[in-house]
N, C-alpha and C positions, 0 to 999 in steps of 0.2 A: 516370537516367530522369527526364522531364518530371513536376512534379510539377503543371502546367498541366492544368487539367477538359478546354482545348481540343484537348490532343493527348496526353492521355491514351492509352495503346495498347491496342490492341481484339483482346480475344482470344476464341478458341473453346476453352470446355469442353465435353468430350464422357463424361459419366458418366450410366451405368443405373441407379445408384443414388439415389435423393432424399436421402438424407440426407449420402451423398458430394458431391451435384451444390451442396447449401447449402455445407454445406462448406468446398470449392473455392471455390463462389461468395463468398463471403464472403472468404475467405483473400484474393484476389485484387483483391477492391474495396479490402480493405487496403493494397494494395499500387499502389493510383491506379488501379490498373484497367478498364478499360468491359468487360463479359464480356456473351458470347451466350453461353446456356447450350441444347445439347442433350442427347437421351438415348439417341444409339445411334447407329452408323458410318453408318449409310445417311442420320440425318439432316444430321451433320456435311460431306457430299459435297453435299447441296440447299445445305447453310448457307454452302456454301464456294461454289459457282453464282452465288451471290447479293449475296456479301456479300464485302469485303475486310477481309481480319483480320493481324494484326501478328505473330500466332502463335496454335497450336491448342495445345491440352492432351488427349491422344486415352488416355482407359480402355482397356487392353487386356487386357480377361478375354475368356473365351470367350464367344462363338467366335470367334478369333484369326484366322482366317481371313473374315470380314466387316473385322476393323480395318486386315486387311492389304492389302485390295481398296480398301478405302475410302481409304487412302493412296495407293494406287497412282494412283488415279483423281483424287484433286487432285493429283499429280506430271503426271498427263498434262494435266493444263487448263491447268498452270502451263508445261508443256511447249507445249504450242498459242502461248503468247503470246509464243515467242521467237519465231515467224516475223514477229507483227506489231511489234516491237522493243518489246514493253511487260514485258522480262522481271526476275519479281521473286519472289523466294523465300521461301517461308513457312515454319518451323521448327516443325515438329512436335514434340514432346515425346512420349513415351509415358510412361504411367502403368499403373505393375503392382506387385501384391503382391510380384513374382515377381523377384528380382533377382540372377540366376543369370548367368555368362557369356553360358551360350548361347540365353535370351533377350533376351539386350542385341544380341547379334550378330543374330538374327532381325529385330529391330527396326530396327538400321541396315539390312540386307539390303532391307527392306521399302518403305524411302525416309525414316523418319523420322530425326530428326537428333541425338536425346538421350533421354535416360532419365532416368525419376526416380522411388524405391521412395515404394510405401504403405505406412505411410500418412508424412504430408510436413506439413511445417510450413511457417510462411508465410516464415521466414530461406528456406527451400531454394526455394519460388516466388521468391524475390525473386533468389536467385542465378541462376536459368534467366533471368529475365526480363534481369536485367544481362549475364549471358554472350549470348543471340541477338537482343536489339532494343535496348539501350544502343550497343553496337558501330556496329549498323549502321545507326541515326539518327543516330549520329556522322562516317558515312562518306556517309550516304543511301540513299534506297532504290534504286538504280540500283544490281547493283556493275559499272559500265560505266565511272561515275567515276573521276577521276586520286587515286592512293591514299598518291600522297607524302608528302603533308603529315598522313598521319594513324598511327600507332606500326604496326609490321609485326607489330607482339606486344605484346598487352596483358598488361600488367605485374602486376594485379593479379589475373590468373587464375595467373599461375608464383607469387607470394606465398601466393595459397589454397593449392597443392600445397605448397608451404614447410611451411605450420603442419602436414599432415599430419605430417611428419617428426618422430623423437624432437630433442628441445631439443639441438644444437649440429650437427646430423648431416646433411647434404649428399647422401643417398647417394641417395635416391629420384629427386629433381631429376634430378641427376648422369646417372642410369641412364635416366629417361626423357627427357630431350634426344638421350645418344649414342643412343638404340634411336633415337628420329624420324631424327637426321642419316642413321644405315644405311639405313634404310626408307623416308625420304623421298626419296633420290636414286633407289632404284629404280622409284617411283611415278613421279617424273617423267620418269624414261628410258621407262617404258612406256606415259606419256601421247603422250611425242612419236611413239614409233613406231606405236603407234594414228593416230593422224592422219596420220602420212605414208601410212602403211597402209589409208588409211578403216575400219579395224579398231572397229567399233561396242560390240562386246561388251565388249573391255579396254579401251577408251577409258570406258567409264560404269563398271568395276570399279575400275580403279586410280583416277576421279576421285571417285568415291566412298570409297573410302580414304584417301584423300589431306585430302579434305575433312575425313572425321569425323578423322583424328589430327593434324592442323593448328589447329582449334577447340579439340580437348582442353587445349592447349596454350596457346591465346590467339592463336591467330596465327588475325583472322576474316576478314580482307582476303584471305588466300590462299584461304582456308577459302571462299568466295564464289565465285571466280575456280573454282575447282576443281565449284563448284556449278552452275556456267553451263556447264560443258563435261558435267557429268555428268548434265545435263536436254536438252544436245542432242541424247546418246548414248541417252536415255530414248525419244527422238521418234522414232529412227532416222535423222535426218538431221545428217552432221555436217557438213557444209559450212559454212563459217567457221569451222571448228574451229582451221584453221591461222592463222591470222589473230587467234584470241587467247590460242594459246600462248604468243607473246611479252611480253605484259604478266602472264601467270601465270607465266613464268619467272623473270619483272626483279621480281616480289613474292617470289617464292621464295628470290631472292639476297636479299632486304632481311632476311625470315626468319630465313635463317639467320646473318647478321649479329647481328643482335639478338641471338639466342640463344647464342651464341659472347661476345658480349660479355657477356651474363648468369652465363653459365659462370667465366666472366671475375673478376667480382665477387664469385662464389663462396669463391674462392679465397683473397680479401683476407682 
C-alpha cells in the first residue's frame, strides 16, 4: 500500500460507538489512512452518495437489519454504474463481536465481502487493507483491465494460511485447495449455464460464491471478475453477461494453474 499522503486510501468507518469510532479512527490513520468517520448505517448510505471510498469498515450490531439494508443499497448504486461503464467495487468489511459461522455467512449473504472479529488490532486492519485495496491498486480500479501481467494468486495470502498450520504439516493448505478445485468447477459450470439460461437468481448466487472463496485464497483477479457478474445479477439485468464469461474463464484456468503449481512445491 501507498505510503504517499496523496493517495492515501480513503475509507469509511461506520461505528455507534465514540470511543470504538476513536479507536478505529486512529488504528487506521496508523495505517496511512484518510478515514470519514460515521455513526450509524443510514449515515454510511448519504456518505457513500457522496463520496468515493476505497473501502467501508461497516459495525454490525443491532439492529442487523438497518446494516444489512444499508449494504444492500450501496450494492445497488454500485449496481447503477454498470450501465453507465463506470463500474467499480467497494469492499465492505463487517465488524462484529460476533464471530460465529453463521454470522459470517449472513454477512456474505448480505453483499459484504469480509469479516473481521472485535475487538481488532491494527496488524488485522492492515491485513484487510492489504488483501482488498493493495491487489487491486495493483491491477487498478477497472477490473475490465487485461490481468495477465499481474499473479492469478497472490502468494502471500496461501503463506498467511501456511503459518496457521502446526510447524512442518501441509494438511490445511492441502485440504483447502482440493475443497476450492471441487467447488470451484461447479461455480463455474453453474455460472455458465445461468447466462446461457438468463437465470438471474444462480447466476448472482454461484457469482457470489465463487468471489468470496477465490479472495480467501488470494486469487483477487478472479474474485473481481466474479464480482461484475454478481452486481449485474444484483440489477436484474444480465445482458453482457455472456460476453464476460470468457475472460472469467481464461482467469479461472490461470487460477487454477497457480495453485496446482503451489501444490506442487508443497511436496518438495
Amino acid at each position: 500500500m501507498s505510503k504517499d499522503g496523496n493517495s492515501a486510501p480513503c475509507i469509511l468507518l461506520v461505528e455507534s460507538d465514540p470511543i470504538s469510532r476513536e479507536i478505529g479512527q486512529a488504528m487506521l490513520e496508523n495505517c496511512r489512512c484518510r478515514v470519514h468517520v460515521v455513526g450509524s448505517a443510514h449515515e454510511a448510505v448519504e456518505a457513500f452518495s457522496l463520496h468515493s471510498f476505497d473501502m467501508i469498515f461497516m459495525e454490525c450490531r443491532n439492529p442487523e437489519t438497518d446494516v444489512f439494508k444499508a449494504t444492500g443499497m450501496i450494492r445497488s448504486m454500485e449496481s447503477g454504474n454498470i450501465a453507465a461503464g463506470t463500474i467499480r467495487h467497494t469492499p465492505i468489511v463487517a465488524l462484529s463481536a460476533s464471530a460465529t459461522e453463521g454470522s459470517w455467512e449472513k454477512y456474505l449473504q448480505a453483499g459484504m465481502d469480509d469479516f473481521l472479529a472485535k475487538p481488532y488490532r491494527i496488524a488485522d486492519l492492515q491485513q484487510m487493507l492489504d488483501r482488498w485495496i493493495s491487489v487491486r491498486r495493483k491491477n487498478g480500479d477497472s477490473p475490465q483491465i487485461a490481468d495477465q501481467d499481474s499473479p492469478a494468486v497472490n502468494r502471500e495470502t496461501l503463506d498467511e494460511i501456511a503459518s496457521l498450520q502446526p510447524k512442518d504439516s501441509k494438511t490445511i493448505l492441502t485440504k483447502l485447495i482440493s475443497l476450492y478445485f471441487d467447488s470451484s468447477s461447479k461455480h463455474i459450470q453453474n455460472i455458465l449455464d445461468a447466462v446461457k439460461n438468463n437465470d438471474v437468481a444462480t447466476l448472482q448466487t454461484a457469482a457470489h460464491t465463487l468471489k468470496s472463496s477465490s479472495a480467501s485464497l488470494g486469487a483477487m483477479n478472479l474474485s473481481e471478475k466474479c464480482k461484475e457478474l454478481e452486481m449485474m445479477a444484483r440489477s436484474g439485468d444480465i445482458t453482457g453477461a455472456a460476453d464476460k464469461f470468457p475472460l472469467l474463464e481464461r482467469e479461472y484456468g490461470r487460477v487454477l494453474e497457480s495453485l496446482n503449481l503451489f501444490l506442487a512445491s508443497l511436496e518438495k
